[in-house]
C-alpha positions in Angstrom: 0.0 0.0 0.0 1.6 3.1 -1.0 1.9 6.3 1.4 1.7 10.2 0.0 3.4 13.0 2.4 0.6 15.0 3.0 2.2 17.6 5.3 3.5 20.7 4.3 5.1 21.9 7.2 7.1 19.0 7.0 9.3 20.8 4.3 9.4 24.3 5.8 13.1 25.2 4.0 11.9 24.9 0.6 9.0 26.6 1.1 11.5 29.8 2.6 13.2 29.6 -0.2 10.0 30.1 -2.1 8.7 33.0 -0.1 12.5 34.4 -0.3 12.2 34.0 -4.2 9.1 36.0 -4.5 10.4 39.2 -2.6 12.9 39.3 -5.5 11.0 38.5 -8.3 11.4 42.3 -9.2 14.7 42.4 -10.4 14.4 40.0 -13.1 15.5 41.7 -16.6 16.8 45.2 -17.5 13.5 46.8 -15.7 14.2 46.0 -12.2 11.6 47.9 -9.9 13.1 49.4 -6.9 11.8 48.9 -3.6 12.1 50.3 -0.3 13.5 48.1 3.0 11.3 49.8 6.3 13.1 49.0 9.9 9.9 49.1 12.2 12.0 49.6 15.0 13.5 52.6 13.7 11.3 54.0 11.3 14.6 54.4 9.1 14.1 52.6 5.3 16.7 51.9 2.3 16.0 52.1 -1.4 17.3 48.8 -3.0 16.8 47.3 -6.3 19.1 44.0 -6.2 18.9 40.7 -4.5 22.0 41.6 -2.7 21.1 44.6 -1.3 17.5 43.1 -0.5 18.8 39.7 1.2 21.7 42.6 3.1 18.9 44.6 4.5 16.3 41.9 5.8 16.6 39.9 8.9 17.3 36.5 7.3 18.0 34.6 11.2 16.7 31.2 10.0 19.0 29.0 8.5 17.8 28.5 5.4 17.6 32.1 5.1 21.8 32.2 5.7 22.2 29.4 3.6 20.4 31.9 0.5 22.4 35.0 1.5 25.7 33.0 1.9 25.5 31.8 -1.3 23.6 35.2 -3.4 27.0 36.5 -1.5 29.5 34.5 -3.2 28.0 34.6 -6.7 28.0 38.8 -6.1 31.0 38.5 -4.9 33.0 36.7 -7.8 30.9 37.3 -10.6 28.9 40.8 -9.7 25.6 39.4 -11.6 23.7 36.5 -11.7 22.5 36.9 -8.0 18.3 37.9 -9.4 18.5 34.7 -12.1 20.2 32.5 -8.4 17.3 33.8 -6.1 14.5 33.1 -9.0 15.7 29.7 -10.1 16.3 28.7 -6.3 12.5 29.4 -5.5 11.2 27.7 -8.6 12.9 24.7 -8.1 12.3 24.5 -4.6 8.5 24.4 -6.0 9.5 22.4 -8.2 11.0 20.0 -5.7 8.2 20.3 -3.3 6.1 19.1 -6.2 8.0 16.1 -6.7 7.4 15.2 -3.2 3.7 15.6 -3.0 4.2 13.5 -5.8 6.0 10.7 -4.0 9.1 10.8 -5.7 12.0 9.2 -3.7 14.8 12.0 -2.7 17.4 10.3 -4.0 15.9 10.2 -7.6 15.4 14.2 -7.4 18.9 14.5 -6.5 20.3 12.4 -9.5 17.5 13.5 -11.9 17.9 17.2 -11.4 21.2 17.3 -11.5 21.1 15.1 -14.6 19.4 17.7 -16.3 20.9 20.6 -15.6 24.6 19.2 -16.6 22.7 18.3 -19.6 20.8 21.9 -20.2 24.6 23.3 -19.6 25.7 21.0 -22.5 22.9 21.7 -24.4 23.3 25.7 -24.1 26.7 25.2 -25.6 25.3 25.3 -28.8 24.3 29.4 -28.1 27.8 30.5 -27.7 28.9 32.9 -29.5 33.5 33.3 -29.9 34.8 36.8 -28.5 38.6 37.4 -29.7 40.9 40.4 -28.3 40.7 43.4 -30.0 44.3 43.7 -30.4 44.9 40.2 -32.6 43.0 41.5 -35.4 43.5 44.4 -37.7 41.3 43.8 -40.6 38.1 46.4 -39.5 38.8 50.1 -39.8 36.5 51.3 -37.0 38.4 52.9 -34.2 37.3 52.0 -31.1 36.0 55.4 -29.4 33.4 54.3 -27.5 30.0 53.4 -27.5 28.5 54.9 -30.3 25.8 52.6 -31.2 22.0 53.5 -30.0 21.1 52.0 -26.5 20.7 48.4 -26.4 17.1 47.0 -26.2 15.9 44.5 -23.5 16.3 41.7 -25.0 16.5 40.3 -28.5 13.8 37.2 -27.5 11.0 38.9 -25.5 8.6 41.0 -26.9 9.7 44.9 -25.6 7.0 47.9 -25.1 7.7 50.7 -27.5 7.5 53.3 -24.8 10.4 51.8 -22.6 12.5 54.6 -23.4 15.6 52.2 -24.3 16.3 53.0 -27.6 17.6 56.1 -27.6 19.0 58.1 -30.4 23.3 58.2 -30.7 24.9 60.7 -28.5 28.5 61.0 -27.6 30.2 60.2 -24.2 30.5 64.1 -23.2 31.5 64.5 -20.0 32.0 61.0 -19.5 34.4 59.5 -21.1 38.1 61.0 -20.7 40.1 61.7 -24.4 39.3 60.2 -27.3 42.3 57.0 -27.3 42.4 54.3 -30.3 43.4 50.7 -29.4 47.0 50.0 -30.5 49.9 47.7 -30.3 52.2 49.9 -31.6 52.9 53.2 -30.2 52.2 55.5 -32.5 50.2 53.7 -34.6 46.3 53.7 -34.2 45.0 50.2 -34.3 42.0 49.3 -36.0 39.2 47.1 -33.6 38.4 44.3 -35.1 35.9 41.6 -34.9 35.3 40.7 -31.6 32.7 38.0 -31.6 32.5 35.3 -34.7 30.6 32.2 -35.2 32.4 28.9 -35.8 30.4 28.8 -38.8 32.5 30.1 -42.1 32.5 34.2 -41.2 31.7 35.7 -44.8 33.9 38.5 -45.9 33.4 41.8 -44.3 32.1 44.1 -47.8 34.6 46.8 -49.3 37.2 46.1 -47.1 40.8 44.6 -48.5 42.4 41.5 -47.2 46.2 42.1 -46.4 48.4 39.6 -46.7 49.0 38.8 -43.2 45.1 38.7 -42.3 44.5 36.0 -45.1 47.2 33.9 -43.8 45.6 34.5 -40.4 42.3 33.4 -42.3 43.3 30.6 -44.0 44.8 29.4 -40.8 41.8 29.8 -38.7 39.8 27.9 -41.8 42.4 25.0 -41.7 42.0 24.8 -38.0 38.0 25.1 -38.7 38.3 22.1 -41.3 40.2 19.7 -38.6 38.2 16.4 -38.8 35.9 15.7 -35.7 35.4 12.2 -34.4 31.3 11.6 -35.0 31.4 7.9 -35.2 32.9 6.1 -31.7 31.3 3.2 -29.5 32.1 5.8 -26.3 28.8 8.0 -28.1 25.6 5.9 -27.3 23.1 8.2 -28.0 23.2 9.5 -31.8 20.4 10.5 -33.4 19.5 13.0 -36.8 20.0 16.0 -34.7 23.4 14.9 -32.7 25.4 17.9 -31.7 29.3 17.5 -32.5 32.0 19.2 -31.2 34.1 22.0 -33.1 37.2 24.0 -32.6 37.0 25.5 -28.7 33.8 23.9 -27.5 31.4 25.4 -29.7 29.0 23.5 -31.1 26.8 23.0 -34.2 23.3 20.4 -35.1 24.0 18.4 -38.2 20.7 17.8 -40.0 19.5 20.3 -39.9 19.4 23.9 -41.9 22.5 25.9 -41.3 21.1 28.3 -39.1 22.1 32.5 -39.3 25.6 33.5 -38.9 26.4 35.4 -36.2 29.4 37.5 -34.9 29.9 40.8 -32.7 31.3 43.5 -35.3 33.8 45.2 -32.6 33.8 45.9 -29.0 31.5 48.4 -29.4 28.9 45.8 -30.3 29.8 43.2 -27.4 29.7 46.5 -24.7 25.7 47.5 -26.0 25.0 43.7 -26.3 26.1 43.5 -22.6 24.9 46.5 -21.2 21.5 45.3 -20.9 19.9 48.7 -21.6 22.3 50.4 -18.9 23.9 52.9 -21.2 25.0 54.7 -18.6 27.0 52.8 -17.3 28.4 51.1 -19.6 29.5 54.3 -21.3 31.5 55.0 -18.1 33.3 51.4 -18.6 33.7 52.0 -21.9 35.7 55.2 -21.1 37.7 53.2 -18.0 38.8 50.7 -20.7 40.0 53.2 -23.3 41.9 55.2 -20.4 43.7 51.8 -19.2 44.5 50.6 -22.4 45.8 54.6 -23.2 47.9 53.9 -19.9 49.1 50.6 -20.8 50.5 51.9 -24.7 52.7 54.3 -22.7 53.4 52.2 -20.1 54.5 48.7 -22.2 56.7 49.5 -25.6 56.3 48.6 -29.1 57.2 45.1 -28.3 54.9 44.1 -25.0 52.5 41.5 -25.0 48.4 42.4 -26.2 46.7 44.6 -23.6 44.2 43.0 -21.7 41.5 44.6 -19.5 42.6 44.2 -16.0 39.8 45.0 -13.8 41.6 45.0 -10.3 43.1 48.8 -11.9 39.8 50.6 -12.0 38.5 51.6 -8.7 35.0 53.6 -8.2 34.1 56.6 -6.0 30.7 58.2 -5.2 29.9 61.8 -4.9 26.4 62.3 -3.8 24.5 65.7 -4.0 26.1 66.5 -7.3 24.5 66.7 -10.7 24.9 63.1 -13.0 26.6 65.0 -15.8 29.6 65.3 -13.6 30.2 61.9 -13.4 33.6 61.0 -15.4 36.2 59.0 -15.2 40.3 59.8 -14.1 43.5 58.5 -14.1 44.9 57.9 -10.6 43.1 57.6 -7.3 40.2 59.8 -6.8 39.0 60.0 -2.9 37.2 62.1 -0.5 38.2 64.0 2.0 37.5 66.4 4.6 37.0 70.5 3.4 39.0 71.8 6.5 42.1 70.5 4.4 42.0 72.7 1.7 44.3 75.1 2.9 46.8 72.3 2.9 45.9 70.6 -0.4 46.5 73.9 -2.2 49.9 74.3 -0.9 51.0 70.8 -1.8 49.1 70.1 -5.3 52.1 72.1 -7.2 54.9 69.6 -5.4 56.1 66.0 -5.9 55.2 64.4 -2.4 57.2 61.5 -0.7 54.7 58.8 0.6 54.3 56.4 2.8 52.4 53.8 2.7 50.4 52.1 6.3 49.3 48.4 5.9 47.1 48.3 8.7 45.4 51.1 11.4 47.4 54.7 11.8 46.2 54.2 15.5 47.9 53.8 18.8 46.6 50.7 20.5 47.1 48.8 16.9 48.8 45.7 16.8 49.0 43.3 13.8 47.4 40.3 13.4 49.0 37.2 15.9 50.6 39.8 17.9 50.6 38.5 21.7 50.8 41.2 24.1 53.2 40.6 27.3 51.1 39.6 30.3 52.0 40.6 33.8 54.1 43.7 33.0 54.1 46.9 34.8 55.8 50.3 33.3 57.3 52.1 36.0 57.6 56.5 35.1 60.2 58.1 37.5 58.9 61.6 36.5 55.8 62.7 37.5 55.7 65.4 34.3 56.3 62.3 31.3 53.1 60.9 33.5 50.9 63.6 32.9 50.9 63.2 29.2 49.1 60.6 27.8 50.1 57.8 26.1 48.1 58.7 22.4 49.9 62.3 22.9 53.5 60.5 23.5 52.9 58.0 20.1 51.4 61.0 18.5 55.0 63.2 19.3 56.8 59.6 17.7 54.6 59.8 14.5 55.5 63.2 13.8 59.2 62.9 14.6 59.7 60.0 12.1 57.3 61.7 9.5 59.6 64.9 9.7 62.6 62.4 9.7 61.9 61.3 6.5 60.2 64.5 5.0 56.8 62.4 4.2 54.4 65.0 3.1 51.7 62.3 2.1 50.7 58.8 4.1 48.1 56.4 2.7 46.8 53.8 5.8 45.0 50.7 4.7 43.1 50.8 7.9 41.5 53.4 10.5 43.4 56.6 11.3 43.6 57.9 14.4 41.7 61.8 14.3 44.0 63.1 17.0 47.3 62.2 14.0 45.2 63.6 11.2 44.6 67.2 13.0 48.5 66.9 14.1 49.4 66.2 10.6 47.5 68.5 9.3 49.1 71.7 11.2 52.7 70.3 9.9 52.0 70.3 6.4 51.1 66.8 5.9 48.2 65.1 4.6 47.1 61.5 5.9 44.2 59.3 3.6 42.7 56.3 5.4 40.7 53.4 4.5 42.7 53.0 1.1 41.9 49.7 -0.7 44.6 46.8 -0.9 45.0 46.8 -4.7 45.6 50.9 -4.8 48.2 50.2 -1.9 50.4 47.9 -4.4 49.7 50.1 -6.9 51.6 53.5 -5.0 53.9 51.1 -3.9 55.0 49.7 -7.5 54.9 53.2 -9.2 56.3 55.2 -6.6 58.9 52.8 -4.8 57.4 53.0 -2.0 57.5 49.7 0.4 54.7 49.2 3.1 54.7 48.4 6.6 52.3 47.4 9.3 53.9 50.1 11.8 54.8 54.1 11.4 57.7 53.3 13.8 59.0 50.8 11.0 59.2 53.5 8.4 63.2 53.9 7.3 64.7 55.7 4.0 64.1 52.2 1.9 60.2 52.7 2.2 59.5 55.5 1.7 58.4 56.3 -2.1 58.4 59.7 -3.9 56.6 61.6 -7.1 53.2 61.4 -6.1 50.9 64.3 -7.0 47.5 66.0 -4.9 44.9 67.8 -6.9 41.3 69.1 -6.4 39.4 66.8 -8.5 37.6 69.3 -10.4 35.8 72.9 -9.7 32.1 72.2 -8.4 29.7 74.2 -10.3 28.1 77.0 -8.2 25.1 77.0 -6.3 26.0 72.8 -4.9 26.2 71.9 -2.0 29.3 69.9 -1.4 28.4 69.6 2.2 31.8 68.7 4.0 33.5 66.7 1.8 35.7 67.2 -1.5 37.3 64.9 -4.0 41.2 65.0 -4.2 42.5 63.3 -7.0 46.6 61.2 -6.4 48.5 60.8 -9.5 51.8 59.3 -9.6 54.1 58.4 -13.0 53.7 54.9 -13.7 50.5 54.1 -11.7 47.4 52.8 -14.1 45.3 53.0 -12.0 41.3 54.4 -13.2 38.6 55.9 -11.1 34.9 55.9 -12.3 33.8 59.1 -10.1 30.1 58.5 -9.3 28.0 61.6 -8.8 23.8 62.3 -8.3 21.9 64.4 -6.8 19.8 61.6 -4.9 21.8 60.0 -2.2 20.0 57.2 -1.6 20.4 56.1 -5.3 24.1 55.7 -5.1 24.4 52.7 -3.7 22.1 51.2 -6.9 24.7 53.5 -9.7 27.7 52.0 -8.7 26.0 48.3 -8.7 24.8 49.0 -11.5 28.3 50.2 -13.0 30.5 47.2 -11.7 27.9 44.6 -13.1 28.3 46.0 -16.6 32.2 46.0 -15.9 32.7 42.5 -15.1 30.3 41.4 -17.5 32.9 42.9 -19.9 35.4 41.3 -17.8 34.1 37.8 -18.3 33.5 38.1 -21.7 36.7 39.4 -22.8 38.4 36.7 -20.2 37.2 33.6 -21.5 36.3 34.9 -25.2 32.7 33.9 -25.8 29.3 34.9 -24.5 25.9 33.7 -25.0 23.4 35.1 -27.1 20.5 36.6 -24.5 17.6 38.2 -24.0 16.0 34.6 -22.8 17.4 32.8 -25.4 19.1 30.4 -23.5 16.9 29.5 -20.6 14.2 29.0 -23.7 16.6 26.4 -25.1 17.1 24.7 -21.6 13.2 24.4 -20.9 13.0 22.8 -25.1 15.8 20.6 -24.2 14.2 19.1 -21.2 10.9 18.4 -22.4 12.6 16.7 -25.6 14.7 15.0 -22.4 11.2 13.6 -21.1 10.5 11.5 -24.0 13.9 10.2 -24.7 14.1 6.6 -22.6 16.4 6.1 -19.9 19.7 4.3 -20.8 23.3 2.7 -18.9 24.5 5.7 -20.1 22.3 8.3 -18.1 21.9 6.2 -15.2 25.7 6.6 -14.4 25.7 10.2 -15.6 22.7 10.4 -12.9 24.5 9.5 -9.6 25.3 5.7 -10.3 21.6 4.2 -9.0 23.2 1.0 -10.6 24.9 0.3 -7.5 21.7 1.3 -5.2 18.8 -0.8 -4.7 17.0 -2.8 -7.5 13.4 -1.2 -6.8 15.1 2.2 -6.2 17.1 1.7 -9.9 13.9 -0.2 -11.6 12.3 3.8 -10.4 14.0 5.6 -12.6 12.3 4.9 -15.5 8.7 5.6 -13.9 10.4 8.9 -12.5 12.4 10.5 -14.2 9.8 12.0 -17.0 8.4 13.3 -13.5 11.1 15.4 -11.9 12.5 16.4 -15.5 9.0 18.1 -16.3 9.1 19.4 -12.6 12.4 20.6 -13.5 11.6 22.5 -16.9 8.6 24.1 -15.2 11.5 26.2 -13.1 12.7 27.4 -16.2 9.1 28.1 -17.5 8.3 30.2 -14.2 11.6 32.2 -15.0 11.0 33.0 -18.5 7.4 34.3 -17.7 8.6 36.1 -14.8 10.9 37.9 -17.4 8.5 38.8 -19.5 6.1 39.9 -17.0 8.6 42.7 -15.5 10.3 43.5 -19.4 7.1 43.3 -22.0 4.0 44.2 -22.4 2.3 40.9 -21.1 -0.8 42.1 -19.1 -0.1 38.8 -17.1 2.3 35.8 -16.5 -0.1 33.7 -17.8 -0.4 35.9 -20.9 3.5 35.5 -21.1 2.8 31.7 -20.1 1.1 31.4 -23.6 3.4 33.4 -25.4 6.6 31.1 -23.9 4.6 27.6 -25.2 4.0 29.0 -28.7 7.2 29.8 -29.2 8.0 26.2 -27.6 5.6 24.5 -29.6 7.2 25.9 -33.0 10.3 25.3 -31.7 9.7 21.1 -31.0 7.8 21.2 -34.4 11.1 22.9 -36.2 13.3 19.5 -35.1 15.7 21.2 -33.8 15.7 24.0 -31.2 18.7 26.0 -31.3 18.1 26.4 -35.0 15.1 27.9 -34.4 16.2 30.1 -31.9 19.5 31.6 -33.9 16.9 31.8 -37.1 14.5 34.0 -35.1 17.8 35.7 -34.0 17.3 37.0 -37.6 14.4 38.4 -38.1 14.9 41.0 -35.6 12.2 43.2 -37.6 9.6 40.4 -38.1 7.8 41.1 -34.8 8.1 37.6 -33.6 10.1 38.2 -30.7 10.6 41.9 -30.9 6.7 43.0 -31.1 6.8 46.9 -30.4 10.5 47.6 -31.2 11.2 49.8 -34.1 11.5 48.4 -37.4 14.9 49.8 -37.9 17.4 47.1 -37.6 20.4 49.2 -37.1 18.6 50.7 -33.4 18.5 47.0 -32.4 21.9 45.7 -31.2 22.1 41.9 -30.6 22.0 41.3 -26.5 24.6 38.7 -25.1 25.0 37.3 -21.5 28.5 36.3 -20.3 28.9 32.0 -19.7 30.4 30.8 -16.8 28.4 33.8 -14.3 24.8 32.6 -15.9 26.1 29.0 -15.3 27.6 29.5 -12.1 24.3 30.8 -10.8 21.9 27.8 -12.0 24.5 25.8 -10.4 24.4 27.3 -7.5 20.8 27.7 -7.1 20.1 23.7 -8.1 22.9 22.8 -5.0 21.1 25.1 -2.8 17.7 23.6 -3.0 19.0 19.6 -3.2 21.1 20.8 -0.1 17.6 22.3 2.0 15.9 19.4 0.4 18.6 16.7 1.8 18.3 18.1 5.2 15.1 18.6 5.2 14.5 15.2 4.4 16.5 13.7 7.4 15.1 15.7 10.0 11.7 14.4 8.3 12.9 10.8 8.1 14.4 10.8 11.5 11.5 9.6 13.4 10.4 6.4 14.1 7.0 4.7 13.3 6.4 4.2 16.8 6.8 7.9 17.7 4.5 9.2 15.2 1.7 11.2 17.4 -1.9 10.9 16.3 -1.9 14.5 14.7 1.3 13.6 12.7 -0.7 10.1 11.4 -3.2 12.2 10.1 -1.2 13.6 7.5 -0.5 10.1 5.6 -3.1 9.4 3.7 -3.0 5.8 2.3 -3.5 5.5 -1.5 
């Protein structure tokens, strides 16, 4: 007689992670809807518009609720996006798991099957990747690379966009953004031209009235030799082969035989790959665009005509935000740009015309500091002889022993990693001598490499040998009149050497400053990524519509040796558990697709103009059901990638092609977060599941029996 869990308190962390999902539904897609985070205790509220900033600002004390921040964390953390897609897909599955349950699927198989699918949905998605190649290994385009000049990008090139949005805008130039016009070269001296970026592993077709030098058709008709390299299709180690098999080509990409060759696709320049990425966020990626063409200007200087290609080093480029001022001001500099207090202007306009000496404080400028491991002597008594040295204190005494060594050395400028004492900062300060705290790691090592500079954990430990020189202090910039700079101004350290970028932030709302320079790093290290492992993924939904297509074709397919030790090895489990998999699988695969199906609706909800999510419900299976019917759905997607004007996907978006730039999504970040999402909900599910199965019949209470109901 078979038993069906009844109870649903009996599975209380999934169903957090479901409630936890829905707060954040929201800030799925370029339209994220901001909300505001009320203490009511305090009265005091936060404007947020991110899962991080969301799961940082509620009062998450159960451990399921630790478990989600902990992980929405480290995704943010590494990858800076990802975290909405992590929070949505680890409530729908959780549903989706809860559902398997009610269902009476064993754990085990939910495990194995789940994660069966999504290593297959990864493979699957491989097919959508689109190759990204350094700008500096091809000179065959004559575009310079001088920003982004293309019209915004839309919201996606799958879902259907309202016409009203206010994303496609017309071209304007960076302004005050971007700093001097720079052209990408390898040679100094000699503008190079960007090239293509992005290309298909199909055949690229020859770019029209543009000549072929000699050297790019050797680099051409090595690439096509390397394109032509046979490929291993027919091997007793590939058990599933069918009219549509996928087979492997030249760096992982991959392409259907049988089928029509589908569009050709591949990212004109940089240019094109920044507005793809950008997500509708000119803004902001306009201000990356400027930080890359400023540290790649840098690096020219910096290498020689013989260094190795530039690359786009995103440690360099540092951010700082300057509330209460108007949004044209924001720009981006060379060097270190950092706040500080107004009652030092006096002294920054007597040393901005001088080359400083520095030093440079790896931990607190304070007195009671001591560096980490430090053991303090136990049991000791200082005995003081005269009564006068007793009278002063001891922050007075270590304050005197600062100075002394600072005038030693003639340091006119100290940087501290840490906390600086307020008592050394006014002392300085009346001896000429400025003192910045709270300086990050990475602009630490970069003073110290430019300027010579070494650093220590101690003032005391300052000698001749560390202390660096040529560092300039500037007023950022002249504040128009009638602002309010408050009491704060932006100073500005330069040093020869140093490339080192600052994105200055400005706005006139304060509480919106937080969600500009989220916004900016996102679109940075989605640039990062892209140009780091040189491919990206065509967006705009494209992909989680192939993943939801490629599980339901999954559902059908039987199950084979193959798949069962892909799936967790149930061969060596129990024969009823094994003999399961067969009746189950179709289950928690279709349980597992309808996460992907809530997602994609959800999208379309908060991006189009769906009235409903069941309106975008139907909208998702037509296009699903024309994909199946089409025999192969990857095809279909890159040939609706096509018709960007035929209203198919892009109802409401102008007709003009050239206003619609293709979107991409960068790999292993997208990846990283349905991975991380799946592990999250078989982890709450696992331990929910022993605290569940921990009891014995015998201690089942008559209020527990009742939720069994026998089938």
């Amino acid at each position: 007689m078979a038993c069906r869990v009844m109870n649903k308190r009996r599975h209380v962390g999934l169903q957090q992670l479901s409630s936890f999902a829905e707060a954040g539904r929201t800030f799925l897609g370029p339209l994220k809807s901001c909300k505001f985070v009320i203490d009511e205790e305090c009265h005091e509220s936060v404007l947020i518009s991110s899962t991080v900033r969301l799961l940082e600002n509620l009062d998450l004390s159960s451990a399921v609720g630790q478990l989600l921040s902990e992980a929405v964390q480290a995704q943010n953390k590494l990858y800076r996006t990802g975290s909405s897609s992590l929070l949505f897909l680890a409530g729908a599955w959780s549903r989706a798991a809860e559902e398997c349950l009610h269902l009476g699927v064993p754990i085990s198989l939910i495990v194995s099957v789940m994660s069966e699918g999504l290593i297959s949905c990864i493979e699957a998605v491989s097919s959508l990747q689109v190759p990204v190649h350094r700008a500096s290994d091809h000179t065959d385009d004559t575009q310079m690379f001088s920003g982004l000049g293309s019209p915004n990008v839309s919201l996606c090139s799958f879902l259907p966009i309202p016409p009203d949005t206010g994303l496609i805008q017309k071209e304007n130039d960076l302004g005050d953004v971007a700093s001097p016009s720079v052209a990408i070269s390898s040679v100094p001296g000699r503008p190079v031209k960007s090239a293509n970026l992005c290309r298909t592993q199909a055949k690229v077709e020859a770019d029209e009235n543009t000549s072929q030098t000699p050297q790019t058709l050797r680099n051409r008709l090595c690439a096509d030799a390397h394109c032509s390299k046979p490929t291993l299709i027919h091997s007793r180690h590939f058990n599933r082969v069918d009219e549509n098999q996928r087979t492997s080509k030249p760096d992982g990409f991959l392409e259907r035989q049988g089928v029509a060759t589908p569009h050709t696709y591949r990212c004109k320049d940089l240019v094109e790959l920044e507005a793809g990425l950008s997500h509708g966020d000119r803004s902001s990626m306009e201000l990356v665009d400027a930080a890359v063409r400023l540290q790649c200007q840098n690096a020219d200087v910096q290498r020689g005509p013989c260094a190795a290609p530039w690359t786009f080093d995103i440690s360099g480029i540092f951010t700082c935000c300057l509330p209460g001022l108007p949004e044209t001001l924001s720009c981006v500099c060379p060097g270190y740009v950092t706040v500080v207090s107004t009652s030092r202007t006096a002294l920054i306009e007597e040393l901005q015309n001088q080359l400083l000496r520095v030093a440079l404080i790896e931990g607190d400028l304070t007195e009671n500091y001591r560096h980490l491991g430090f053991n303090r002597s136990a049991n000791v008594t200082t005995v003081l002889e005269s009564m006068k040295v007793h009278q002063a204190s001891s922050e007075e005494l270590w304050t005197d022993q600062v100075l002394q060594v600072l005038v030693k050395f003639n340091v006119s400028l100290v940087l501290v990693q840490g906390r600086v004492s307020e008592h050394i900062t006014e002392k300085c300060m009346h001896s000429k001598r400025l003192v910045i705290g709270s300086v990050n790691g990475s602009v630490m090592q970069a003073f110290a490499s430019a300027s010579g500079a070494q650093q220590v954990a101690y003032i005391t430990q300052v000698t001749e040998a560390c202390v660096g020189s040529g560092v300039c202090v500037a007023f950022w910039r002249s504040v128009p009149s009638g602002v309010d700079t408050v009491s704060s101004m932006a100073i500005t350290l330069k040093t020869e050497g140093m490339n080192l970028v600052t994105v200055v932030l400005t706005g006139p709302v304060t509480a919106q400053m937080q969600t500009k320079e989220d916004r900016f790093w996102t679109c940075a290290y989605r640039l990062h990524y892209a140009l780091k492992e040189q491919k990206v993924f065509l967006g705009g939904g494209a992909v989680e519509f192939l993943c939801l297509s490629h599980l339901q074709s999954l559902v059908g397919q039987p199950v084979n040796k193959g798949i069962q030790v892909c799936s967790g090895g149930l061969h060596n489990t129990s024969s009823w558990l094994a003999s399961s998999l067969a009746l189950y699988r179709p289950t928690v695969l279709k349980c597992l697709a309808s996460g992907w199906h809530r997602y994609l609706s959800a999208l379309i909800y908060n991006t189009a103009r769906c009235s409903s999510e069941f309106e975008a419900s139907a909208f998702i299976q037509r296009h699903l059901q024309s994909a199946t019917d089409s025999g192969s759905p990857s095809s279909y997607i890159l040939n609706e990638y096509s018709k960007l004007n035929s209203g198919i996907f892009n109802s409401g978006i102008s007709s003009k092609v050239e206003q619609i730039p293709r979107v991409y999504d960068v790999v292993t970040p997208k990846t990283e977060a349905w991975r991380r999402a799946l592990d999250l909900v078989l982890l709450v599910l696992q331990t929910d599941s022993e605290i569940i199965t921990g009891l014995g019949h015998t201690q089942l209470q008559s209020q527990e029996a009742e939720d069994f109901s026998l089938l």
